[in-house]
C-alpha positions, 0 to 999 in steps of 0.5 A: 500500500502507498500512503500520500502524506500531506504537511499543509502550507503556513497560514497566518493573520495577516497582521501577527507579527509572531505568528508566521512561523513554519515549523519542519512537521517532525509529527508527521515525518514520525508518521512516515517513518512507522508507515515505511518501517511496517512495509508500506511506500510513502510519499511526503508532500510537503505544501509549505516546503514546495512553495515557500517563496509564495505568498498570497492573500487567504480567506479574510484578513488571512495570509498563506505561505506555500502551495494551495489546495489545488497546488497540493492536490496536483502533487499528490501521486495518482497512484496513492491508496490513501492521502492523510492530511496533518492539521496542527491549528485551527488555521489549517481547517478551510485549507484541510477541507478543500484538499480533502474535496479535491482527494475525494473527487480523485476517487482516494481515501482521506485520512486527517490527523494533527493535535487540532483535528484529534481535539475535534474530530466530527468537524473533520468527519462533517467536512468530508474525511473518511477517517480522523485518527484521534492521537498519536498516529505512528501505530494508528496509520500502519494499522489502517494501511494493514486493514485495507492492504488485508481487505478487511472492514474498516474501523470506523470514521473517528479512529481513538489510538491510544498513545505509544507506551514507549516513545523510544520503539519508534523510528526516528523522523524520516527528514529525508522525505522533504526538502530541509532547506526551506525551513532554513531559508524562511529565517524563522522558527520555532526556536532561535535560528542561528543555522541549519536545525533539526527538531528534537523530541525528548519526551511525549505528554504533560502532567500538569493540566494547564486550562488554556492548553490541550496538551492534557485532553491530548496525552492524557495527563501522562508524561512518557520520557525517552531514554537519554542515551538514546536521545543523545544516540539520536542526535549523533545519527543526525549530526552525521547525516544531516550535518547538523548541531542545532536542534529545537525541542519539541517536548510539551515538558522537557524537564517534568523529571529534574533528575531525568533532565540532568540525565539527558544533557549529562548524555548530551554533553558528551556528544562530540561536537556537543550540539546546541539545544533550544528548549522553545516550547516553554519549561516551568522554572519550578522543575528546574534548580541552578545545578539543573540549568549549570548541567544544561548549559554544560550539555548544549542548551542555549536558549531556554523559555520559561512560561509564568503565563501572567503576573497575577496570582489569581489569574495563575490560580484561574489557569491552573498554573503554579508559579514560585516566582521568587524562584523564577526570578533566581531562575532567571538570573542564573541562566543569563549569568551561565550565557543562556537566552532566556525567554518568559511567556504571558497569555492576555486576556484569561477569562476573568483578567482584569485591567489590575491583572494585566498591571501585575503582569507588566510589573513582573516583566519588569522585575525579569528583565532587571534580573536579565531576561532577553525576550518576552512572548505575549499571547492573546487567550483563544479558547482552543478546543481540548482546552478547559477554556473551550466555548468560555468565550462564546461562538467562535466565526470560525476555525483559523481564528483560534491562534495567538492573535484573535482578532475576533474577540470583542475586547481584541483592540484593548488586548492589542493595545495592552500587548503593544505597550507591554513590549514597548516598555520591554524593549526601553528597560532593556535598554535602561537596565543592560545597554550592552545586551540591547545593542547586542540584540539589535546587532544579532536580530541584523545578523541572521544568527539569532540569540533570542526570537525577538531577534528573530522577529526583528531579522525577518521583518528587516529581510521582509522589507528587504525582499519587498523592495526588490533588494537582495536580503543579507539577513540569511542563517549560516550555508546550508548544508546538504544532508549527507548519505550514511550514518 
């Protein structure tokens, strides 16, 4: 049997400055490694990597970065007996439900997976896809594709799997399905840039169970780690390979296990060239320890995120998120003492924050850049569906809506606002508290190799300005080299 697999395109509001950001879909290359391992062929095509020099106007207020539906439908092979189509956001629905028109009219089975279509699998059945697999899908697909290879019935429309008991059974991501260059080239992603990277997936689940996030409808409040040495046997396969030492990790929670997490860069450290990490999907300072972050820095991190979420100890109360923020704040100061970026993220506009709320949220922003933090990220709250949060902010008009940036909220202008000033006054005290640092920032963010993601930000929005005008762009990452064979 032959599976078609499809990473859509980058789809974004037009007018985030921070939410256009491609990602190398380590999900579904996971999927095409299982799909080959059981035997069966498989093809990757990837809509954002094929085209990812288009950009063009999507839906209202929208932007769409890649192929388009009828693009990707074109690419897909004739010969495929299923197509499967990964959705991540709610910003790839329209997209997924006209390719999946398209599929259908070629007479090819759909099937749609990704963290959003498990969170809401009948909106996906009802636009058209003959399958939904809910869950992790690197045992869930090869088991379709084995059904029809046998001919025998087919599970039904909505597909439960249940999550892989040991994460490290699997085989690794099958990067060389797709093109890595582009994701290069974007000059974006989901950590700092600072040349060629791969993802990197250490662990699986959450234990905590945060009311903004759908990570526990997800993993079932389950933390599933990786073995370290096997992680750190990972990473020098693909340093040979792909002839990488940059790798941007992808864990819900990477450090739920202090004494695991030390075990992991203890592992990595004695890589040879010890690689550099980024830990870009946010940490919680409570499960690290100034030793911790010391055997960290020794084992190639370089950019962690924290994520206190609000300054408000009654809005952390509301999300479920608990904060020793004295200890954050030592938490901080001694990763920048040790060299590493430090990024604190903030969600605005929590149901129940209120203006005094916010107020206590900038004055924590305060008192981390004066212990020296380097970045800041503040989102605006979307009820995401899988979240405790879901339908507390009433009807949603539509899918793509639910990003960091929703527009289509009746007090957005005021969070936008709120948001707009809170990075201003960032930007000044860093300027006031470490003049050095700030200069620096400015200087890398023109460099291409970035520190931080504000600088990353920066550099993008320069090289954008750059192409727009016609003029060739100087603000690229490090020459990209080509994957090599062995290893």
């Amino acid at each position: 049997m032959k599976a078609a697999l499809v990473n859509p395109p980058l789809i974004g509001h037009e007018k985030d400055l921070f939410g256009h950001i491609p990602s190398i879909p380590v999900g579904l290359l996971y999927v095409a490694a299982a799909v080959r391992a059981q035997g069966h062929e498989v093809d990757v095509v990837d809509a954002f990597g094929a085209a990812h020099e288009s950009r063009r106007p999507w839906l209202s207020g929208y932007i769409l970065q890649g192929m388009t539906p009828e693009e990707t439908a074109a690419a897909i092979p004739r010969d495929a007996d299923l197509v499967g189509i990964s959705v991540h956001s709610g910003l790839g629905f329209t997209f997924a439900r006209q390719l999946m028109a398209r599929v259908r009219s070629l007479g090819i089975p759909v099937v749609v997976g990704g963290p959003f279509a498990s969170t809401c699998p009948e909106a996906f059945v009802n636009a058209g896809a003959d399958h939904v697999v809910v869950g992790e899908g690197e045992e869930a697909l090869p088991a379709l594709l084995d059904t029809m290879k046998a001919g025998r019935r087919l599970p039904g429309r909505v597909i439960r799997a249940a999550p892989v008991a040991d994460p490290d059974s699997l085989a690794h991501p099958a990067y060389d399905l797709i093109r890595l260059e582009p994701y290069y080239e974007a000059g974006r992603a989901h950590g700092p840039l600072c040349g060629p990277y791969l993802p990197l997936v250490t662990s699986r689940g959450c234990p905590h169970s945060c009311a903004f996030c759908a990570a526990p409808f997800l993993g079932g409040g389950k933390w599933r780690p990786r073995d370290p040495d096997k992680v750190a046997d990972e990473v020098r396969a693909m340093q040979r390979r792909y002839g990488v030492q940059d790798f941007h990790v992808q864990d819900d929670n990477c450090t739920a296990s202090r004494e695991r997490a030390a075990s992991l860069f203890r592992a990595t450290a004695r890589l040879s060239p010890c690689p550099g990490f980024c830990l870009c999907s946010g940490i919680r300072s409570d499960d690290v320890s100034g030793s911790l972050l010391e055997t960290m820095a020794k084992g190639g991190v370089r950019h962690v995120s924290f994520s206190p979420e609000s300054g408000s100890p009654r809005v952390r109360a509301l999300m479920k998120k608990q904060v020793d923020v004295p200890h954050l704040l030592d938490m901080v100061r001694i990763a920048s003492r040790l060299g590493l970026g430090t990024q604190a993220c903030f969600i605005l506009g929590f149901p129940g924050e209120t203006g005094e709320d916010r107020g206590m949220t900038r004055g924590l922003i305060r008192r981390l850049v004066a212990r020296g933090l380097d970045d800041v990220s503040l989102f605006i709250m979307a009820p995401v569906p899988g979240s405790a949060c879901e339908g507390t902010l009433g009807p949603v008009p539509e899918y793509e809506g639910l990003s960091w940036s929703p527009s289509w909220r009746p007090d957005y202008p005021r969070l936008q606002r709120a948001r707009t000033s809170m990075y201003l006054e960032f930007f000044l005290r860093k300027l006031v508290h470490h003049p050095a640092r700030f200069l620096a920032y400015f200087a890398r963010a023109l460099s291409g190799r970035y520190r931080n993601k504000g600088e990353m930000v920066i550099g993008s929005l320069v090289r954008r300005f750059a192409e727009d005008s016609g003029l060739r762009s100087r603000h690229r990452a490090r020459p990209r080299p080509r994957p090599v064979k062995g290893g």
